[in-house]
N, C-alpha and C positions, 0 to 999 in steps of 0.2 A: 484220130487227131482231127480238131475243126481245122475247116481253111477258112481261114479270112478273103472275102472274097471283092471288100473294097474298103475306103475308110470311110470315115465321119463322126458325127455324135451320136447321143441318144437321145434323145427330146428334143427341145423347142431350145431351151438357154442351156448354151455350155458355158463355162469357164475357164478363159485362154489361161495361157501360160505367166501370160501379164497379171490376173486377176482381174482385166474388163468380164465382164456376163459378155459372150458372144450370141447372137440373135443364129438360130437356125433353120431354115427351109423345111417342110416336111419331107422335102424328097435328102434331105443330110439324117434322117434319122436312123439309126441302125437296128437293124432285123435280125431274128435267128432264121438262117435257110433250114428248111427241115426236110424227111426224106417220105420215102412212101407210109414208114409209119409213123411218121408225124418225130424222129428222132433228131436232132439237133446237129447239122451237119458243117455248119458254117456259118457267117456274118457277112453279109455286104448292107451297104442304105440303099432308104426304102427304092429311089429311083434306079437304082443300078436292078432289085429285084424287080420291079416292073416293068423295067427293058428288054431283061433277060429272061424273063417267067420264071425267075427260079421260086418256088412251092416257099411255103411259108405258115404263117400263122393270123387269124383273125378273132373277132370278137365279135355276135350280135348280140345286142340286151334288148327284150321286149320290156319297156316302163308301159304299167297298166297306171290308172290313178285308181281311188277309192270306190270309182263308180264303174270299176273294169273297162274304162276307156282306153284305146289305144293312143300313146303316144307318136305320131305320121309330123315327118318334116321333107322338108326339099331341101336338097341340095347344094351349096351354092356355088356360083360357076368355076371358082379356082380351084374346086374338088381336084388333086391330082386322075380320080379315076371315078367314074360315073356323074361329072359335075352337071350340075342342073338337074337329077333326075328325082324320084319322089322313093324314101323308103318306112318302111315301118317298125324297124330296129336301129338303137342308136348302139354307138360302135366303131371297133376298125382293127388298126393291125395291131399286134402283141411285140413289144418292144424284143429288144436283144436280151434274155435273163431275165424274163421278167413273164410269170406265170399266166393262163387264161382268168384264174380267178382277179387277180390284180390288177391284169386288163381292164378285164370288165367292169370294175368299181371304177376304176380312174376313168375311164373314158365315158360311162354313163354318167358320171359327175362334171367332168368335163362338157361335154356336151349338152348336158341337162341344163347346165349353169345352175349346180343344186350342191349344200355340200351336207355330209350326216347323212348319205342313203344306207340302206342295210345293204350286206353285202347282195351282191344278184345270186340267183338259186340256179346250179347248171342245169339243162336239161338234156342233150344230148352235141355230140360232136359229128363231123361231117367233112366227106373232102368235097370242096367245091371244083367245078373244073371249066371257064369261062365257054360261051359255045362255039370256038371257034378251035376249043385245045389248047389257044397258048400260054391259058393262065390257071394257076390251080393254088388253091390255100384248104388250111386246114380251118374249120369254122366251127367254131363252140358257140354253142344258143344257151342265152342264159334269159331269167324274167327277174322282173326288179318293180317292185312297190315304188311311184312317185305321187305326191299329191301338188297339185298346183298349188303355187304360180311354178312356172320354171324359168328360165331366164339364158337361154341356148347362147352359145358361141355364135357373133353375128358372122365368123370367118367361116363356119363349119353350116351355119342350118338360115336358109331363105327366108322360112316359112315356115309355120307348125302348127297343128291345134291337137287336142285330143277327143279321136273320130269311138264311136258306138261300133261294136262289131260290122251292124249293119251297115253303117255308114261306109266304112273298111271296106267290106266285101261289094259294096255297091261302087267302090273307085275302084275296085282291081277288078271287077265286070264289066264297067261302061268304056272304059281304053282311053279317056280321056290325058290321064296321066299315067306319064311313062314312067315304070320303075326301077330299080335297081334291079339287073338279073341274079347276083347276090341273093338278094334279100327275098327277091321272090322266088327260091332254092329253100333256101331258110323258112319261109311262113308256108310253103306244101309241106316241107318234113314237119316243121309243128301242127299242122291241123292232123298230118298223119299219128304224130305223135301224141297228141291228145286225143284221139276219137277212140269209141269203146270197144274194145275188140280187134282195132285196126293194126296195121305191119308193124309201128312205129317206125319211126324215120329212117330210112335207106341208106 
């Protein structure tokens, strides 16, 4: 049996009882709590699971454009969790009933500010586990075709361009910009998981 482990809604607009659209917080949105193996143990919103660490579910999409650019944004400061920091998958959490594949189209479209993407292609999944222990999700890496322009949520992303591998690899080696620890979990399992011969991701 799930337990319900707080209330809220699911998304962004609910619909009271009156029939007003109610505006909702991200931290009102409701999650599946899930267990070691990723099996669906319960529901609380998002803020109640990031107070309490309880394990959960994620999404990161790598959008390449046509020139295999990488699509890299910032931030922005009202981020409930890593605000200000710089990553290179767009993405986030996998609602209450509501699949990775799903996820991931909605929220790359979402935050792409794009809409007609093909679906993103999974490539492996992963338990992420913050470094200090108190936080752990399950995280599905998916890759996804976008061509400019894109037109990002100004609520969700600072800044963007679409950087050359090289470009990429020369900001995650100069330390200038601080990135998501997430995410930088996520792009070592995929260079592992793409190199020829290599473990594939951990």
């Amino acid at each position: 049996m799930r337990q319900i482990f707080g209330s809220g809604g699911r998304g962004v607009n609910r619909r009271a009882p009156s029939g007003w659209m109610v505006r909702m917080t991200p931290a009102d949105e409701i999650l599946d709590v899930v267990d070691d193996n990723d099996e669906v143990v319960g529901q609380a919103p998002r803020g109640e699971v990031y107070a309490r660490g309880l394990r959960h579910r994620c999404v990161f999409v790598l959008a390449r454009d046509g020139e295999g650019r990488y699509f890299v944004h910032r931030r922005t400061p009202v981020k409930l969790v890593f605000p200000s920091l710089y990553d290179m998958f767009v993405g986030g959490v996998v609602g209450a009933g509501e699949s990775y594949d799903e996820a991931a189209l909605r929220e790359a479209q979402e935050e792409l500010g794009v809409s007609g993407l093909p679906s993103p292609v999974p490539l492996f999944k992963f338990l992420y586990a913050s470094p200090d222990g108190a936080q752990t999700w399950w995280s599905y890496v998916y890759e996804v075709r976008c061509e400019p322009p894109v037109s990002p949520q100004p609520e969700e992303v600072a800044w963007h361009a679409f950087l050359t591998a090289a470009e990429l690899e020369h900001r995650l080696a100069d330390g200038a910009w601080q990135w998501v620890p997430d995410g930088l979990a996520a792009w070592e399992r995929l260079r592992a998981f793409e190199r020829p011969g290599g473990p594939g991701p951990a």
